[in-house]
C-alpha positions in Angstrom: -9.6 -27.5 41.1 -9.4 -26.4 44.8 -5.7 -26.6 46.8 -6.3 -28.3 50.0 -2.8 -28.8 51.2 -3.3 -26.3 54.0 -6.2 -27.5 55.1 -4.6 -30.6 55.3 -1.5 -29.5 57.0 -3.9 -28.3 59.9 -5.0 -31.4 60.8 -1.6 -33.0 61.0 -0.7 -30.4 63.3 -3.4 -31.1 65.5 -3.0 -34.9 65.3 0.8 -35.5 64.9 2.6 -31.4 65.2 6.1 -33.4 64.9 5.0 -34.5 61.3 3.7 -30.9 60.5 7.1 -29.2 62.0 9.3 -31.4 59.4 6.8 -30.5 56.5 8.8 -27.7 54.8 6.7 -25.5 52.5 8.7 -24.1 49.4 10.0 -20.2 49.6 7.6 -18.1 47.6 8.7 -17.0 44.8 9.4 -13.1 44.4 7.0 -11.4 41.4 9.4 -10.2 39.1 7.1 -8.8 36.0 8.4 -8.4 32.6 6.3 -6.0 30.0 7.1 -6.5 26.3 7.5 -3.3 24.2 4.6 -1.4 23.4 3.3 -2.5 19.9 2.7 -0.2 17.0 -1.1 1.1 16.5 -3.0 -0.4 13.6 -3.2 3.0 12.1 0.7 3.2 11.7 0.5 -0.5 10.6 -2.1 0.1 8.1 0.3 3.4 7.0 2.8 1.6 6.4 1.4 -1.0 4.5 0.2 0.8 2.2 3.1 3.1 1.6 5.5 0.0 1.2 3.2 -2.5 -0.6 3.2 -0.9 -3.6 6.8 -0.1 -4.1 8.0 -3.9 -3.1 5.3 -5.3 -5.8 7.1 -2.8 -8.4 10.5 -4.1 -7.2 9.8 -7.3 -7.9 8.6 -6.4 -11.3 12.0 -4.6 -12.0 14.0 -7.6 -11.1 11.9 -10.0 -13.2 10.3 -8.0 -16.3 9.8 -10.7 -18.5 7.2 -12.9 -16.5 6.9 -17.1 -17.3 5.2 -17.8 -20.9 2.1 -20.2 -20.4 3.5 -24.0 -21.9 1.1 -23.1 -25.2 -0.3 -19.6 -26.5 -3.7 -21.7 -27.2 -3.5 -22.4 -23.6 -3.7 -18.7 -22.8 -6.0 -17.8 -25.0 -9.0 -20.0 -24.8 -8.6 -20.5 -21.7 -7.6 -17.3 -20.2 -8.8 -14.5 -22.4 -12.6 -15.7 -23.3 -13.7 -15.8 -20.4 -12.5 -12.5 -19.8 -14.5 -11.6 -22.9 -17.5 -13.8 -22.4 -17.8 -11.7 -18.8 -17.4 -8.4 -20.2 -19.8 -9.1 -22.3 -22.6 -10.2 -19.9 -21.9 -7.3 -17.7 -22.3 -4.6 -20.6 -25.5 -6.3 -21.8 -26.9 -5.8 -18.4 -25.3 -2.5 -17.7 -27.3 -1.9 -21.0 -30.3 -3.2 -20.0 -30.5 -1.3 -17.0 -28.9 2.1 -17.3 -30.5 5.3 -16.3 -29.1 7.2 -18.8 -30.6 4.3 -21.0 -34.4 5.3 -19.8 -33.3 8.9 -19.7 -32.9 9.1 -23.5 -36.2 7.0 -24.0 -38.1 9.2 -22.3 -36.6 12.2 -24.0 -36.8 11.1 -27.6 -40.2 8.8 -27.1 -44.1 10.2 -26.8 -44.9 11.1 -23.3 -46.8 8.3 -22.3 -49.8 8.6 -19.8 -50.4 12.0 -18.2 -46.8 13.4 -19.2 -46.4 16.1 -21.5 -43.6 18.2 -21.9 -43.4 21.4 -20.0 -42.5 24.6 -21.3 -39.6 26.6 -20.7 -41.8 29.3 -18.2 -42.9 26.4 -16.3 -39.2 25.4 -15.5 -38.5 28.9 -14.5 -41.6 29.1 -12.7 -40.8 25.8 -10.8 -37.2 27.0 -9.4 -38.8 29.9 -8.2 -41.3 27.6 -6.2 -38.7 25.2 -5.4 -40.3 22.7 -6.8 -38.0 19.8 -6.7 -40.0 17.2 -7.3 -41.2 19.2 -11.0 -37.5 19.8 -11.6 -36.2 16.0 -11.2 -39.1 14.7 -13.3 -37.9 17.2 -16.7 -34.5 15.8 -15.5 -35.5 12.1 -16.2 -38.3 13.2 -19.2 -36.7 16.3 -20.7 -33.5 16.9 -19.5 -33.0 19.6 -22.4 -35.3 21.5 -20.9 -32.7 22.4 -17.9 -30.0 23.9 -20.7 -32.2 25.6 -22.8 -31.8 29.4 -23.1 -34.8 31.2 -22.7 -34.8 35.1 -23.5 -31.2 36.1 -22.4 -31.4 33.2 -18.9 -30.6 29.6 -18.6 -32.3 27.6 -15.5 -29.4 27.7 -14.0 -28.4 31.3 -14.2 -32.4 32.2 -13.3 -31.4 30.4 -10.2 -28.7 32.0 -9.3 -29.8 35.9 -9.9 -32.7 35.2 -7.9 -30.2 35.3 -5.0 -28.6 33.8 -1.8 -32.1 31.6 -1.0 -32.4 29.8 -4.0 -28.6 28.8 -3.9 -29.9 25.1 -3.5 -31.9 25.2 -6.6 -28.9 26.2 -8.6 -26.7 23.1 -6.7 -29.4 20.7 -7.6 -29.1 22.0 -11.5 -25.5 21.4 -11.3 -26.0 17.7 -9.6 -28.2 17.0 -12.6 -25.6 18.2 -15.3 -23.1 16.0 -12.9 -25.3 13.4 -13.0 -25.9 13.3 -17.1 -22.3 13.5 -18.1 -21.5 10.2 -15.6 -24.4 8.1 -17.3 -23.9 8.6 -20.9 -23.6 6.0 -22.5 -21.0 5.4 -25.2 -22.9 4.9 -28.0 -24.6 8.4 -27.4 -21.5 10.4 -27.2 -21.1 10.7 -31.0 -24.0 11.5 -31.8 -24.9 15.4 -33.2 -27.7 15.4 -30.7 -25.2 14.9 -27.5 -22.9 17.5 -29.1 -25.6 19.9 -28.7 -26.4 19.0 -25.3 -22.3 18.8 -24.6 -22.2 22.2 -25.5 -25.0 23.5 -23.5 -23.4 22.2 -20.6 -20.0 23.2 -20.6 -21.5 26.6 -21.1 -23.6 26.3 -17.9 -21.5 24.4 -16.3 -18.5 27.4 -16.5 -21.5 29.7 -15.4 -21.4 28.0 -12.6 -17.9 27.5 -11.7 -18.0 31.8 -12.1 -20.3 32.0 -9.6 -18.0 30.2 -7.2 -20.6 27.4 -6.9 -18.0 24.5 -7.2 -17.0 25.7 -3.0 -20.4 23.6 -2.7 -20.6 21.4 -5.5 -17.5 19.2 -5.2 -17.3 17.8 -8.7 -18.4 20.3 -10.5 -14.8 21.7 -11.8 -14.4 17.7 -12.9 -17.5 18.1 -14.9 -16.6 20.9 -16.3 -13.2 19.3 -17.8 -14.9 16.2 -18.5 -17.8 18.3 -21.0 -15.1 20.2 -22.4 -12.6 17.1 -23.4 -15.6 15.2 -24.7 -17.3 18.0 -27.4 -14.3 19.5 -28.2 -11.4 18.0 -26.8 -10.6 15.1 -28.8 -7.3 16.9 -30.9 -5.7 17.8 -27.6 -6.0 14.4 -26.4 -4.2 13.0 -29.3 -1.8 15.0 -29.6 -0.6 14.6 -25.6 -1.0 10.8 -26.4 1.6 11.2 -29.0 4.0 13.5 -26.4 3.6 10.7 -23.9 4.6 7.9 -25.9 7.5 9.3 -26.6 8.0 10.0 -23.2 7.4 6.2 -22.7 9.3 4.9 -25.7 12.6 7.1 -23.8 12.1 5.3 -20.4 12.8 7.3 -16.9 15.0 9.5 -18.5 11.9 10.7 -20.5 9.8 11.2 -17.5 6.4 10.2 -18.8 4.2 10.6 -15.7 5.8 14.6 -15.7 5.1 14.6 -18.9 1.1 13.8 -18.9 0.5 15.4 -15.6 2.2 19.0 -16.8 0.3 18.6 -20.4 -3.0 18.7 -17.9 -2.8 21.2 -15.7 -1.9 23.3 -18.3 -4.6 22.4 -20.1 -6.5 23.1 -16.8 -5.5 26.6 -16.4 -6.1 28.0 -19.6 -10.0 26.9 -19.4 -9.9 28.3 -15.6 -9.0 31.6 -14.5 -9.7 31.4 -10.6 -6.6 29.5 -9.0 -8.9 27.8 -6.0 -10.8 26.6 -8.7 -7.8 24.7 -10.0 -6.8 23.6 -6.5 -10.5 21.7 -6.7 -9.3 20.1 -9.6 -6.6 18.0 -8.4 -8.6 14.5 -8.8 -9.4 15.4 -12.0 -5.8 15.9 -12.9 -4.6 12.8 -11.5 -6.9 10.5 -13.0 -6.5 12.4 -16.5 -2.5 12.0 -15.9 -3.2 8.0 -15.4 -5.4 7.8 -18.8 -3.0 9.8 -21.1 -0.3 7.3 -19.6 -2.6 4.6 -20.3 -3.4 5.9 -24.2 0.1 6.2 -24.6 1.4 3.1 -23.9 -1.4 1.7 -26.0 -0.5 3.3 -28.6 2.8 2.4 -28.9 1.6 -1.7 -28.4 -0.5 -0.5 -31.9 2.6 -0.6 -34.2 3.4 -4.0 -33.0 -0.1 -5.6 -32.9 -3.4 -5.6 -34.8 -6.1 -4.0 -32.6 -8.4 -1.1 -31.6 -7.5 1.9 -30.0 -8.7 3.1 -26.5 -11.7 5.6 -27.3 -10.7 9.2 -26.1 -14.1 9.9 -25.0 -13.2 7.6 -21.9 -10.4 10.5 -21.1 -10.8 11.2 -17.4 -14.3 9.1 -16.8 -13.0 7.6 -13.5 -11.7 3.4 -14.3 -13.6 3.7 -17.3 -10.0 3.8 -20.2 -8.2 1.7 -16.8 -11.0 -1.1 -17.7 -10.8 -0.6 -21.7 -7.1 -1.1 -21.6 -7.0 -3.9 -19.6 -9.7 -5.5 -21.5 -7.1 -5.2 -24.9 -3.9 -6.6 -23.2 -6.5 -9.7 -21.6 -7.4 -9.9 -25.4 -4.2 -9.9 -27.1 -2.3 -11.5 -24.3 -0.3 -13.6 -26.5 0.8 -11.3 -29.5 1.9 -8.8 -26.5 4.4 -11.5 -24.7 5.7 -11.9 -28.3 5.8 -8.8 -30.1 6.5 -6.0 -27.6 9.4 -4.8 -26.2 11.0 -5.7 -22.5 10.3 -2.4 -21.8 7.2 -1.5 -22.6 5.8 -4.6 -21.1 7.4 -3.7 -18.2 5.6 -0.4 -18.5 2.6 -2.4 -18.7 2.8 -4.6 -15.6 3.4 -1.3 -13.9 0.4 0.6 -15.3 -1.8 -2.5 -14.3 -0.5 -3.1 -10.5 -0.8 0.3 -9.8 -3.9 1.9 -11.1 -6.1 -1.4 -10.5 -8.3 -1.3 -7.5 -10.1 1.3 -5.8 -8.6 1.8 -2.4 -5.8 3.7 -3.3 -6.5 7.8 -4.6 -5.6 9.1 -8.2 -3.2 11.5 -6.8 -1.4 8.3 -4.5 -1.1 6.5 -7.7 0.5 9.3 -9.6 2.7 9.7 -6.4 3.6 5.9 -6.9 3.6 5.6 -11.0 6.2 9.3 -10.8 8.4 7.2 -8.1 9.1 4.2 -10.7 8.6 5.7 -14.2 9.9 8.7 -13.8 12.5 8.4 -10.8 13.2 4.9 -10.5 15.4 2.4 -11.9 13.8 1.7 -15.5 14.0 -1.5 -17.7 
């Protein structure tokens, strides 16, 4: 919309100027701006909320441990829990169906089928001297052995590595493959002699490599390492820090559980490594083991009070995968745990679950987070 009133006025004043003279235009009014205080940055924002999320979601647990009880327990459980069940089920039949590791043990244990057959332990050697990638990732997916076995007084790896500074690659792509193995197995695998074997064979290559000073390149492979050694070998010390932690648990914040479990694994950690930067590279792994034997040892205690399985210790320190196991047991026994356990320990519980679910947040914040109320807050 166009203002005409000065056109307008200029005509009056050439028709009638007495008319335009008593015409009395309003003052202008001064500019007088006013700037609002600068606003924080969405990074600071985003800061923020994360740092103070978490600890008002475990206030509000402290102030009301014992949550609502569902009007029936028949409610919660048929309605609640098998679904819960029904899903986990769908999703490991088609996380069976589809694994890698799945069709990596097939073609290991089966005939070669077509033009396959399996190669022999010169032509391995002689591939990594040709860099011959392609050759190498196929006896990963057929023969995967092959890349462990000791020939003379070398490994693949270690022929890799005393060839020299050029075929540092090859030796990284060995290691990626080990890597690779240990986070596909599945669980039905890991007891059997045969995976024992291979365990073995790896940790040993594994520490090879970690002696070279290959994990400055190879980001996971101190993680590896730990994860090969708790699973062949490993399964005493486990139980026996479950037991120190749930004791730790059992005493509340004065027994300091998450100091507990975190010093029981670093130094577990540096009596299996001798080079202190190789430790340093091991802090995820330390933090995600600390939230597991947290996790076994609260489950353990909910044992004496309640009929069920235990969390397998070969999901020690397998990223979500004893996170996911344990949560599947408290969906399952939802009712008997409301009922049975103690006002503390299910506060432990609630905890444990709103802190270490999602993936967002790093091991080592949620350690930061689960030390802050277990250890130094308040308690139940």
């Amino acid at each position: 919309m166009v203002n005409n009133a000065a056109v307008i006025l200029s005509i009056l004043d050439r028709f009638n100027p007495d008319f335009a003279q008593r015409s009395v235009t309003r003052a202008r009014i001064s500019p007088d701006p006013c700037l609002p205080a600068r606003l924080p940055t969405t990074g600071f924002l985003q800061r923020e909320a994360e740092q103070n999320a978490p600890k008002a979601v475990l206030r509000q647990l402290r102030r009301s441990p014992t949550p609502p009880s569902p009007t029936t327990e028949y409610h919660d459980v048929t309605e609640d829990t098998r679904p819960h069940v029904e899903r986990r089920d769908s999703v490991s039949s088609a996380s069976e169906q589809s694994s890698p590791t799945r069709s990596l043990f097939t073609f290991s244990r089966s005939q070669p089928s077509g033009g396959w057959k399996e190669p022999q332990p010169f032509e391995v050697f002689r591939a990594i001297e040709h860099k011959d990638i392609m050759f190498l990732m196929e006896v990963r997916d057929r023969a995967f052995p092959l890349l462990l076995r000791k020939t003379g007084d070398a490994t693949p790896l270690l022929h890799a590595m005393r060839i020299g500074q050029s075929h540092r690659d090859v030796a990284i792509l060995l290691l990626g493959a080990f890597s690779r193995w240990i986070n596909h197995l599945e669980d039905s695998e890991i007891g059997l002699p045969r995976t024992r074997v291979i365990l073995k064979a790896l940790r040993t290559n594994l520490k090879l490599g970690i002696d070279y000073g290959l994990y400055k390149s190879q980001s996971d492979l101190v993680a590896s390492f730990m994860q090969t050694l708790v699973m062949s070998e490993g399964e005493k010390w486990i139980r026996a820090q479950v037991s120190s932690v749930s004791l730790a648990l059992r005493s509340g914040n004065a027994g300091k559980p998450v100091s507990t479990a975190e010093a029981a694994v670093r130094k577990f950690a540096t009596k299996e490594l001798s080079k202190a930067d190789a430790i340093a590279a091991l802090e995820d792994y330390v933090a995600n083991a600390t939230t597991d034997l947290l996790l076994l040892g609260a489950w353990a205690i909910a044992l004496e009070s309640i009929e069920g399985e235990p969390i397998p210790v070969y999901y020690f320190a397998r990223d979500d995968r004893a996170f996911k196991a344990f949560m599947d047991k408290v969906n399952a026994h939802q009712a008997t745990i409301r009922r049975a356990l103690s006002r503390r320990l299910k506060w432990q519980f609630r905890v444990l679950q709103n802190v270490l679910e999602g993936r967002n947040t790093t091991y080592r914040r949620k350690v930061e987070i689960l030390t802050e109320e277990l250890d130094d807050g308040d308690g139940v």
